[in-house]
C-alpha positions in Angstrom: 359.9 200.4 -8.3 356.7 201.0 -10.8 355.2 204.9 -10.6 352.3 203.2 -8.4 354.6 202.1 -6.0 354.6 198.7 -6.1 357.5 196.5 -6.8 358.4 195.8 -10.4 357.2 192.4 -10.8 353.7 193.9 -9.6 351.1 195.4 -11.9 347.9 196.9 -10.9 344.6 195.0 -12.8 340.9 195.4 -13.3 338.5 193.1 -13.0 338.1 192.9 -17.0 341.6 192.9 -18.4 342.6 190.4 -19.9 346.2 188.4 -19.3 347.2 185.0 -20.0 348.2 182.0 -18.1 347.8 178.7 -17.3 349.7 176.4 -14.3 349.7 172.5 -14.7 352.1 169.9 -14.3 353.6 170.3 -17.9 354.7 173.4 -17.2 358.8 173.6 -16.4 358.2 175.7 -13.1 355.6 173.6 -11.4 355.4 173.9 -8.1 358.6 176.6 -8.0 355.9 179.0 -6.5 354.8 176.1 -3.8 358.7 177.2 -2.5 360.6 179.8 -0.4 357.5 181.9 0.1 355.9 183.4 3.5 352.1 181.8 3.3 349.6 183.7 6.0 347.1 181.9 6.2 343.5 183.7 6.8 340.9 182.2 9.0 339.2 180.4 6.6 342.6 179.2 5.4 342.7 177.4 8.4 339.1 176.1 8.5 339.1 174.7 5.5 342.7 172.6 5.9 342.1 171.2 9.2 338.8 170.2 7.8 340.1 168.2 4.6 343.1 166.8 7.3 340.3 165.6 9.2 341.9 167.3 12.8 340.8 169.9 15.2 341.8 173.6 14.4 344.0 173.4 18.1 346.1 170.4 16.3 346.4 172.1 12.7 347.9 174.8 15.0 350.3 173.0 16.7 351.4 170.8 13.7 351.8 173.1 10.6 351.4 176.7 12.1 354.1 179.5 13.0 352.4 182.9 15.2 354.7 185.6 14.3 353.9 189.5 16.3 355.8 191.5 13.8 356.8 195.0 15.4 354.7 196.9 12.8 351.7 194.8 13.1 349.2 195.3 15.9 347.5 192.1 15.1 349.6 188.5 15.1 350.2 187.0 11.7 349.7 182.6 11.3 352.2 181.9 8.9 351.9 178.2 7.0 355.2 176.0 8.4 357.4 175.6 5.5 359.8 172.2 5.0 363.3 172.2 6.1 364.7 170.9 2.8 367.2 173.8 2.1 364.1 175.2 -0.6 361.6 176.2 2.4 358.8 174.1 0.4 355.2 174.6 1.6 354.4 171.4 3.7 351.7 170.0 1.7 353.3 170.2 -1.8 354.9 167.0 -3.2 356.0 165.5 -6.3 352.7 165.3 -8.1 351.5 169.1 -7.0 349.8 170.5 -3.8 348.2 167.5 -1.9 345.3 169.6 -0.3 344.7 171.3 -3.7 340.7 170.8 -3.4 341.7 173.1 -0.3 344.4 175.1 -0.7 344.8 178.8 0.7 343.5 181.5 -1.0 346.9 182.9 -2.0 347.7 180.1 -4.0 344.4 179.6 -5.8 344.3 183.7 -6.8 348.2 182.9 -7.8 349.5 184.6 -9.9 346.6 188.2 -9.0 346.7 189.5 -5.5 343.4 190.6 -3.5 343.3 193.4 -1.6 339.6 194.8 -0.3 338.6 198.6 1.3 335.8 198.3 3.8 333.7 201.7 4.3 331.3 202.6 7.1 328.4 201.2 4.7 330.4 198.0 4.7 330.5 198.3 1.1 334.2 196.7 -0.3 336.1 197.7 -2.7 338.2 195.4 -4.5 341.6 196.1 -5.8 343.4 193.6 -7.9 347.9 193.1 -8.9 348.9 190.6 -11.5 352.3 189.6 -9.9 354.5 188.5 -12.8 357.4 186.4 -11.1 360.9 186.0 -13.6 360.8 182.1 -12.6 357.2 181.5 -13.8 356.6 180.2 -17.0 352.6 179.7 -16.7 352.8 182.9 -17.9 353.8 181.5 -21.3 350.7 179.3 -22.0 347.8 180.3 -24.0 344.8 180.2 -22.0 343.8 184.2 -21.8 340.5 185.0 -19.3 339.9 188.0 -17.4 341.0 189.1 -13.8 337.1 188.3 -12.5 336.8 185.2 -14.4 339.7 183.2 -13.3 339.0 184.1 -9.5 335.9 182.3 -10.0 337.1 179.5 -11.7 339.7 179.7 -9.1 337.2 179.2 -6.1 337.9 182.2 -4.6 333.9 183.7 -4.2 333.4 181.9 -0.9 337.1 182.6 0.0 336.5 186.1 -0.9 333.1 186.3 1.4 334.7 185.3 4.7 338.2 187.5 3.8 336.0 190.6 3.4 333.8 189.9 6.5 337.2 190.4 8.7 337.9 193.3 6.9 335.3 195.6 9.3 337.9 194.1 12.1 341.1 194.8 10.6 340.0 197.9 9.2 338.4 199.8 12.5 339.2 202.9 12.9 340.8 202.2 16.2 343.5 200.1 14.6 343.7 202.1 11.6 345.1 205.1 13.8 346.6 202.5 16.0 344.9 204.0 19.4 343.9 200.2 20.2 346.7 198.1 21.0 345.6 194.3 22.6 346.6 193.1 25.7 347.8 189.4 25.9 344.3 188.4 26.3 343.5 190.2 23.3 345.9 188.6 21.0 345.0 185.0 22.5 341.2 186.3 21.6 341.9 186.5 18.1 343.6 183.6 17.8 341.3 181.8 19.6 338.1 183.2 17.8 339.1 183.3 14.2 342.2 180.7 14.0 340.9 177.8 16.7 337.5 177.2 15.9 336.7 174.2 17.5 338.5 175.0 21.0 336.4 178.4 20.6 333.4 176.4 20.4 334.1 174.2 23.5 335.1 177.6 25.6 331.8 178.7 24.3 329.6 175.7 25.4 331.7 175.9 28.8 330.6 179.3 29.9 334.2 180.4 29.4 333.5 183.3 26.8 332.8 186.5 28.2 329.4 187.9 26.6 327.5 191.1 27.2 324.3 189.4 26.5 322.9 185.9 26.4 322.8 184.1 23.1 319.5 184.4 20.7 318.7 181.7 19.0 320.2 182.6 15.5 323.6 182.9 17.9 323.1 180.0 19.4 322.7 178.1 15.6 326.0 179.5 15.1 327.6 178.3 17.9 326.4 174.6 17.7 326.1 174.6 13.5 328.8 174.8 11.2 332.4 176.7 11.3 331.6 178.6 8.9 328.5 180.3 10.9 331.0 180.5 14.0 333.7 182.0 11.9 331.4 184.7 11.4 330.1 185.0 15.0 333.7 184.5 15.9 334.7 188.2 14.0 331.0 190.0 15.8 332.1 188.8 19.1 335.9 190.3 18.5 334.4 193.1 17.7 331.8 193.7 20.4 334.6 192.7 23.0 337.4 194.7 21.8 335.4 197.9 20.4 331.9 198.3 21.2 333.4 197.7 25.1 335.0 200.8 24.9 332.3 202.8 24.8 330.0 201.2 27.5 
């Protein structure tokens, strides 16, 4: 263990400093990190993949999903299915690289930095940043040098990073911080439904099906009937209204 805490391999970063590497098919250890890894996959993780697959969020589910409730976890975690070929490889990785690359989860494009955000009361976010240094990783080795902010960018990870920290005011509530709120059954199939099934969200929506304290407005409405990106978003308001602001009516 390092003095901060963190495992050995792990390294605490600003936004600034400097570190090289590089990942491309002529390095030896391509795809090695595409292997024997636990991906959770965010919401938008999820909207974007079932998007480039061209299938509904219900079917991405079924086909390449995994729920796990781990004991210390209030909320369920949707882990990526991994291949049974004795190496646990990520199910879209093949011999030439990552065949939903234009797509991929936000873990593997901030690979090899890890993200973490604080959410105040302002809703102001604080970003922390790790530069995990793997022994098997020779990317490491190459020498392209940029800065912590710079290859998130060039990494794709602003929009990513916009949709990750607008959950955070949900994952962060004081209720769950202190762990006085723990969900019922219906609860849990909420969240999943809301942030992980989009398009079966939608169609509960347009039904009637979703409880709501008050009609639609129109900018809700646009949500509901535009794209999933705007009912991602009303997706995390509507978790929270249900699950928190019910609590004190």
């Amino acid at each position: 263990m390092t003095t901060n805490g963190l495992p050995a391999e792990f390294q605490v970063i600003s936004a600034e400093q400097q570190f090289s590497f590089a990942c491309h098919p002529g390095v030896s250890c391509f795809t090695e990190c595409c292997r024997e890894l636990d991906l959770a996959l965010s919401p938008y993780d999820v909207l974007r993949l079932k998007n480039a697959l061209n299938i509904t969020s219900h079917q991405f589910l079924e086909r390449y999903v995994i729920i796990e409730q781990p004991a210390d976890q209030i909320l369920p975690i949707c882990y990526l299915t991994m291949v049974d070929d004795g190496r646990a490889s990520c199910v879209f990785v093949n011999e030439h690289g990552c065949s939903v690359y234009p797509n991929r989860p936000g873990s593997c494009r901030a690979y090899p930095l890890g993200r973490g955000g604080e959410c105040d009361s302002s809703g102001k976010v604080t970003e922390s940043l790790v530069l995990l240094q793997e022994p098997h990783c020779k990317g490491f080795a190459e020498p392209v040098s940029q800065n912590a902010q710079t290859y998130l960018q060039e990494q794709g990870l602003t929009l990513y990073n916009r949709f990750n920290d607008a959950l955070l005011p949900l994952y962060q509530h004081q209720s769950i911080r202190n762990r006085s709120f723990q969900p019922t059954a219906l609860q849990l199939d909420q969240y999943i439904l809301a942030l992980y099934d989009v398009d079966q969200f939608r169609q509960e929506l347009a039904k009637g099906n979703i409880h709501l304290p008050t009609p639609l407005n129109t900018q809700q409405l646009k949500s509901v009937a535009g794209s999933d990106e705007d009912l991602l978003l009303f997706g995390i308001k509507w978790l929270m209204l249900e699950w928190f602001d019910s609590q004190q009516r």
